[in-house]
N, C-alpha and C positions, 0 to 999 in steps of 0.2 A: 291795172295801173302800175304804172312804172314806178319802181321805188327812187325817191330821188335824194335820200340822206347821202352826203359824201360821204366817198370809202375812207375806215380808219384809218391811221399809217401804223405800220410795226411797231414805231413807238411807243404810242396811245395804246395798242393792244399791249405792249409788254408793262407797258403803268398799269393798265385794271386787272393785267392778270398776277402781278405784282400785289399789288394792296389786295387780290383777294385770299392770296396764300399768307399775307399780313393779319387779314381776320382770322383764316382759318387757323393760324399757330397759336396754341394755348397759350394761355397767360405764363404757365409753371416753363415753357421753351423760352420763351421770351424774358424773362426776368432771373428764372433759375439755373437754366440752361442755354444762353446764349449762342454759343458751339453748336451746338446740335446742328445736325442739314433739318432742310424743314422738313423732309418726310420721314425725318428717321424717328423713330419710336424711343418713349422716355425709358431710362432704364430702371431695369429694375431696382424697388426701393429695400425692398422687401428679401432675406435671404432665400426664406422660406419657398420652393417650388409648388408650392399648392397654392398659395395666395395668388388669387386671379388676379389679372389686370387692372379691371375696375376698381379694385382695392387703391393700386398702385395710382393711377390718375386723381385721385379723388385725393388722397394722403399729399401727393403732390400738388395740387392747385389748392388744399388747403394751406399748405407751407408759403406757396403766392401769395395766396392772399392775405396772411399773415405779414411776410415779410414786408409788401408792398403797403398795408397801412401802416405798420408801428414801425419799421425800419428806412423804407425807402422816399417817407415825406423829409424828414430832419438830414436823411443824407443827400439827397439829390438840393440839398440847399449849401451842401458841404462843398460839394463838386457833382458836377453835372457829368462829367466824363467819365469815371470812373466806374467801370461796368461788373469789376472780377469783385465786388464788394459782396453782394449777394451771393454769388456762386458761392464764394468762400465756406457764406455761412451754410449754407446747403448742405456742401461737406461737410461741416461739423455736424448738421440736423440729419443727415447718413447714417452717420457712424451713432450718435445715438439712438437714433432708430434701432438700427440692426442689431447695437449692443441689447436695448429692450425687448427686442422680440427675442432673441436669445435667451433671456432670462427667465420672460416670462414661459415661452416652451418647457425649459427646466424646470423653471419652481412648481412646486406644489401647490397651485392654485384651488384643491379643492377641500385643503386645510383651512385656507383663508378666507374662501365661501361659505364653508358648511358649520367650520368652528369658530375663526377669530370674529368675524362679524354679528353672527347672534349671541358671542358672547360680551362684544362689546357694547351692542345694542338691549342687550339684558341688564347688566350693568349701569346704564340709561338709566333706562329703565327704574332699578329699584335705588339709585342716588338722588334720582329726582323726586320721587314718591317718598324718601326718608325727608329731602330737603323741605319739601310742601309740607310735612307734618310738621316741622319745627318752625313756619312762620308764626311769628304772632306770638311768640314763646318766649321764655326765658335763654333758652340757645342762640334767639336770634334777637340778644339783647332789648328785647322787649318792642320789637319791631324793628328796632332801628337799620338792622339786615335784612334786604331783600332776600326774596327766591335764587337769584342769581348766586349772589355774593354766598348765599348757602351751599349752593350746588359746588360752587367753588373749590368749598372748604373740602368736600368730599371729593373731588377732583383737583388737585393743585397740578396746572401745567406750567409750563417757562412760555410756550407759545400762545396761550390765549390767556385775557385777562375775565376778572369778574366781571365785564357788561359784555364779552364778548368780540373785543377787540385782537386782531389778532398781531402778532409781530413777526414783521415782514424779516426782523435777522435773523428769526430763527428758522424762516423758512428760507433764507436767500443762502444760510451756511449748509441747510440739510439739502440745496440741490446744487451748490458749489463742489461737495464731497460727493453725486451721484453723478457730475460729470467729471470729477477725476476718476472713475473709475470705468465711464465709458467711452472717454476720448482718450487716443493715444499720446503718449508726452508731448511732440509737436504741435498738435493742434492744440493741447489746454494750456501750453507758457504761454500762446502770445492773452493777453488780462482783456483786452478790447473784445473781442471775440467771444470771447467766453462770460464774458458781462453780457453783450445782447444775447446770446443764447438762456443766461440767466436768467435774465429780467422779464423776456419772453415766457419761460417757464413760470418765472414770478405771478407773472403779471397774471395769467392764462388761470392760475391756483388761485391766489392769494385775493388779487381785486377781482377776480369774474364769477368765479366758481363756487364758492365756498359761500361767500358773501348771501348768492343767488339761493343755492340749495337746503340753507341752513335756515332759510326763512320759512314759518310753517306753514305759511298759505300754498308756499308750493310744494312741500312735500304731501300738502294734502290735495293737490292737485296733479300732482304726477301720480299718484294712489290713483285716483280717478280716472286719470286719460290710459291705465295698466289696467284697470277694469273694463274699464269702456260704455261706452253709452249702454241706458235701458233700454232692453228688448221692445220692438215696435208693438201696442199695446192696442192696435185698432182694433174697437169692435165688429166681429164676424160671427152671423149666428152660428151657429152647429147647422151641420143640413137636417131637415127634417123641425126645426125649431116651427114653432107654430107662428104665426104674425097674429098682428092685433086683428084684422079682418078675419081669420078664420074661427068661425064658432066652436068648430070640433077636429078633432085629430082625423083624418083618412089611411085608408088602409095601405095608400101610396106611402105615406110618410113614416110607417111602423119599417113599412123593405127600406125605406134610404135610411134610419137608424138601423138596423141591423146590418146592411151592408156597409155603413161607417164605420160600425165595429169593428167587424172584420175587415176591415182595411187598418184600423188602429192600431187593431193585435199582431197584424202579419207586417206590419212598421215596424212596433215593439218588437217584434222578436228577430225582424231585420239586423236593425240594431244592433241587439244584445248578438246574432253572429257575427256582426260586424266588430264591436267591441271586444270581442271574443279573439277573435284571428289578431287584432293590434296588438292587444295583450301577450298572447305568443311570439307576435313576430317583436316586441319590445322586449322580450323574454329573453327571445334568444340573442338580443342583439347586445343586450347588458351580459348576458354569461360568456358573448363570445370577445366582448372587452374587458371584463374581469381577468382574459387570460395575459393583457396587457396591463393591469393595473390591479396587483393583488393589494387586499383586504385585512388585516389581520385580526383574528377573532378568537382571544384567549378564554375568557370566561364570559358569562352573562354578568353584567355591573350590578353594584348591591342598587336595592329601592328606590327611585329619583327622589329626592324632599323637594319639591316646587316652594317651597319657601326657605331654602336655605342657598344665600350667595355663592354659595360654596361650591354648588352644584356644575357651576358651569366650567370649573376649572379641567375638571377628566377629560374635555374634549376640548378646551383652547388650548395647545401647545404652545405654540408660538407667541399667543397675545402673554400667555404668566408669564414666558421667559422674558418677556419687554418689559418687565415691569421691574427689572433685575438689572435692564441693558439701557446705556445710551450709544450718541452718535462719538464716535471717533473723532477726538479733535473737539466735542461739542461741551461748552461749559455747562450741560445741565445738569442738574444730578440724576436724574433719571425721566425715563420718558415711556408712554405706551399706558396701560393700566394705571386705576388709582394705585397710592401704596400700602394700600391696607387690605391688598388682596394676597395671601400669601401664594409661592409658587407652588405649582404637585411636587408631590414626590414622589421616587422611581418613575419606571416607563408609560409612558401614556399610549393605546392606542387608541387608533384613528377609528373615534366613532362619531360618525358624522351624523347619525338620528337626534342625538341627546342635545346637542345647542340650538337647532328648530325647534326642538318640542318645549325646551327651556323656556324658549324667549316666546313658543304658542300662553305658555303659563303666566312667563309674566307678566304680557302684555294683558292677556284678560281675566288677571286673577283667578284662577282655576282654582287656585288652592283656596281658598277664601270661601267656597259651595259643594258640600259633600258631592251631590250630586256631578259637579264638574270633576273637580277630586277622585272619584271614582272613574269616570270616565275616560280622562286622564293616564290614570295608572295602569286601565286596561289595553289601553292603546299603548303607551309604553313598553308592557309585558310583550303584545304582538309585533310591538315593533323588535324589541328585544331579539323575539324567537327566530324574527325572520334577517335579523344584522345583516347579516352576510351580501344575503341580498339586495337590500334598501341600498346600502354603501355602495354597492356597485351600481342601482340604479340612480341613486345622485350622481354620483360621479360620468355617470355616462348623461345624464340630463345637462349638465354642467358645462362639458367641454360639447357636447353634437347639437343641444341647442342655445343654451347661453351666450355662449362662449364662442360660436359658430361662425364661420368666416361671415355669413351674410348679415347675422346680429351686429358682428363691427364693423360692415360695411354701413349699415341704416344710420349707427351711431355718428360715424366721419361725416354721414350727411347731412342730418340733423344736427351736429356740430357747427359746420359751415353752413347751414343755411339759420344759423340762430346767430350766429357772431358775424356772418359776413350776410346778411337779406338782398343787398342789391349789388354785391361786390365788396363792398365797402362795411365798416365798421356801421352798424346803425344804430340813431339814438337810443339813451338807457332805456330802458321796459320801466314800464311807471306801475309802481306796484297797485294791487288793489286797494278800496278804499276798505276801512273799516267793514262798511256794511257791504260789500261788495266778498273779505275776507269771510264776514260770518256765511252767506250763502253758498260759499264753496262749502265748510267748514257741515253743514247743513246737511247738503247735497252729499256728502261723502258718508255720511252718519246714515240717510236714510238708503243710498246706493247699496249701501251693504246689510241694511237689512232687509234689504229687499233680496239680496242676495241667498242670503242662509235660509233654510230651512226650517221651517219651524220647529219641529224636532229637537235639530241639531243647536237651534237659536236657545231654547229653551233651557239644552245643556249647559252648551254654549256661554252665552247671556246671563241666565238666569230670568227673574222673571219681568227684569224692566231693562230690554235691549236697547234703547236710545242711553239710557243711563251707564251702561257696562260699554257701550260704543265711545260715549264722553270722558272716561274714565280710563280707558283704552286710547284715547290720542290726547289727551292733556302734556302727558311725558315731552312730547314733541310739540309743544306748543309755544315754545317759548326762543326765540331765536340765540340767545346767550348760551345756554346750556345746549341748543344745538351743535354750537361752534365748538365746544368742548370735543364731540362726538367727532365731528368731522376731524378735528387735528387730532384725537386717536385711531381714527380709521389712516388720516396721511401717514401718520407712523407704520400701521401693522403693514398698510403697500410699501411701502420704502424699504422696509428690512423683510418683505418677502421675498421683493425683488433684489433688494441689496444686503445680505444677511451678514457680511463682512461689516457693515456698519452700526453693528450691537458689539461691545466689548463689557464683559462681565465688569463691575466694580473692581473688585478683588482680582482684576489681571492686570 
């Protein structure tokens, strides 16, 4: 049959092949990059020559789709014409880019992993555990002071208050002073510009992020989704299991147990060759980056006291020295650590075992159970013996998987597909209910003793593991004294990354 649709004309074909190179240009060419011809390729965002592409696209139609809900609704109401508005900002979000990847390559990030984090989260830790014991008390004027308003007193910040509230000027001045130092004088005089860069930052911290993370249902739920679902627990007999129909064992079913053994054993010891060759090849892959990242290892450190504050100072460099330093230009009197943590004195080296093992203690009162206390101190000794090494293998765990180009790739994604679901900004997440909280809370408790060992539970634990599990997440149960946590973690990154923005008192 003869086709009898009329011929297109050239015009008609150059409209659908128009609108279809309309589709095919990303959102980030189209809004970010107007210039661009269509097939040319975005440019690189990124300094760094190892950062694939997909990095590069993903960071970019992130920047889209930021720009285009909180920027390009209230402007395209300003003026419709005006195209180079976006772009603009782009530039600026460029150059801070590049200025952060810069810095982050430089700094020491595995000071800031290994020390200032478990020692700020140790610290948590035993302010909140002091503060609970003085509810109900004479210190807490006979109730009349909450848990909070307690935790407070042992933490006084300028940025967050006793219920937990946080103040947006002290975070709006601590990233006014992180873009003076990543944009060039041009780009930061003009105030317009650099307020939506700001506010963007603001907004991204202060309203989305902190607010979200600082609540404990979810940090006891991101615990959970790091764990990951219970092993699938279908019943399957063992071969050779007898059935309810069979009166007696056969002599068939003694060779299928003996031959599952020996299938069991030659797994096992599979295995453990296989286990074996990782360990080597993981051996050699930490001693042959150790030759890029020496270790310094003067003496063995005196006895750990798991119950002594004090403990955690040998290996936070950076967090004691904050607690000394503020921002440049900033009216607080001090920021970082409480202040009643004094600083080290002389040189501290970098021992990155002693702030995990700290913050293993304090979380599950170790020291409180000879039996843990013991255990404890022995694994400390061996971790001791072997320093040299552990340091190098965290630090290589750190940067090749943490840290690793495709870990910040999943993050960008999950990013954007949490803040932007269908393109677009989507409704607030509605937190759980009450009884919806306790069943995570539940769930998280039993997940992990399902987890451990008995044995090791026993140590561990002691002899009632629901109870040392309760007692082990209460610390973080409480969204106020969260927030605390969270604006000394924004400090230790900011003067990681910006270490120019700590000036001693006495300078």
């Amino acid at each position: 049959m003869a086709d009898r649709r009329p011929p297109r004309s050239a015009r008609s074909t150059a409209s659908a092949t128009s609108n279809n190179t309309t589709r095919q240009t990303s959102l980030a060419k189209r809004l970010l990059l107007p210039s661009l011809p269509p097939g040319a390729p975005l440019p690189p965002l990124f300094a760094s020559p190892a950062c694939p592409p997909e990095l590069h696209e993903e960071v970019y139609d992130f920047i889209a789709l930021a720009l285009r809900a909180y920027v390009n609704t209230w402007w395209s109401k300003i003026t419709r014409y005006d195209k180079e508005f976006l772009p603009q900002l782009t530039h600026i979000l460029t150059h801070v880019i590049r200025t952060l990847e810069q810095r982050l390559l430089a700094a020491d990030l595995s000071v800031f992993a290994l020390c200032d984090i478990p020692a700020l989260v140790t610290e948590h830790y035993i302010d909140y555990r002091h503060a609970a014991a003085k509810v109900s008390t004479s210190y807490a004027t006979g109730g009349a002071h909450t848990l909070p308003h307690l935790f407070h007193q042992l933490q006084p910040h300028l940025a967050v208050s006793a219920e937990g509230k946080l103040d947006e000027e002290y975070f709006r001045h601590a990233l006014d002073l992180a873009l003076k130092i990543c944009l060039p004088p041009e780009d930061y005089a003009p105030g317009a510009e650099r307020y939506i860069v700001r506010e963007l930052f603001l907004k991204l911290i202060v309203r989305d992020v902190i607010p979200r993370i600082t609540q404990p249902w979810f940090i006891q739920r991101s615990v959970l989704d790091l764990i990951g679902p219970p092993p699938d627990r279908t019943s399957s007999k063992p071969p050779g299991a007898s059935s309810p129909n069979q009166h007696a064992p056969h002599f068939s079913n003694w060779i299928v147990l003996f031959l599952s053994a020996i299938q069991s054993l030659s797994g096992a010891c599979l295995a453990l060759i296989h286990a074996y060759k990782q360990a080597i090849s993981t051996i050699r892959l930490v001693n042959k980056s150790s030759t890029k990242r020496s270790t310094s290892v003067i003496a063995i450190p005196p006895p750990l006291r798991p119950d002594s504050p004090s403990g955690i100072h040998k290996c936070s460099r950076s967090v004691s020295r904050e607690s000394s330093y503020s921002f440049a230009g900033s009216p607080s009197p001090s920021i970082g650590t409480p202040q009643h943590l004094p600083p080290p004195e002389g040189p501290v080296d970098n021992d990155f075992v002693r702030g995990p093992l700290m913050l293993l203690c304090e979380v599950f009162e170790l020291q409180w159970r000879s039996s843990s206390a013991i255990a404890f101190n022995l694994l400390y000794m061996v971790c001791c013996f072997f320093r040299t090494f552990i340091n190098n293998f965290l630090c290589y765990m750190l940067y090749n998987q943490v840290l690793s180009t495709a870990s910040v790739l999943s993050i960008v994604r999950l990013s954007k597909g949490t803040l932007f679901p269908n393109g677009y900004p989507g409704p607030s997440p509605v937190d759980p209910t009450p009884e919806e909280q306790d069943r995570i809370r539940g769930q998280l408790i039993r997940r992990v003793t399902e987890m451990i060992p008995g044995p090791v539970s026993a140590i561990l634990l002691g002899p009632s593991p629901v109870a040392s599990l309760e007692t082990a997440i209460d610390p973080l149960s409480d969204g106020a004294c969260n927030a605390h946590l969270a604006v000394l973690l924004f400090d230790a990154i900011l003067l990681t990354v910006f270490p120019e923005l700590g000036i001693r008192e006495d300078d």
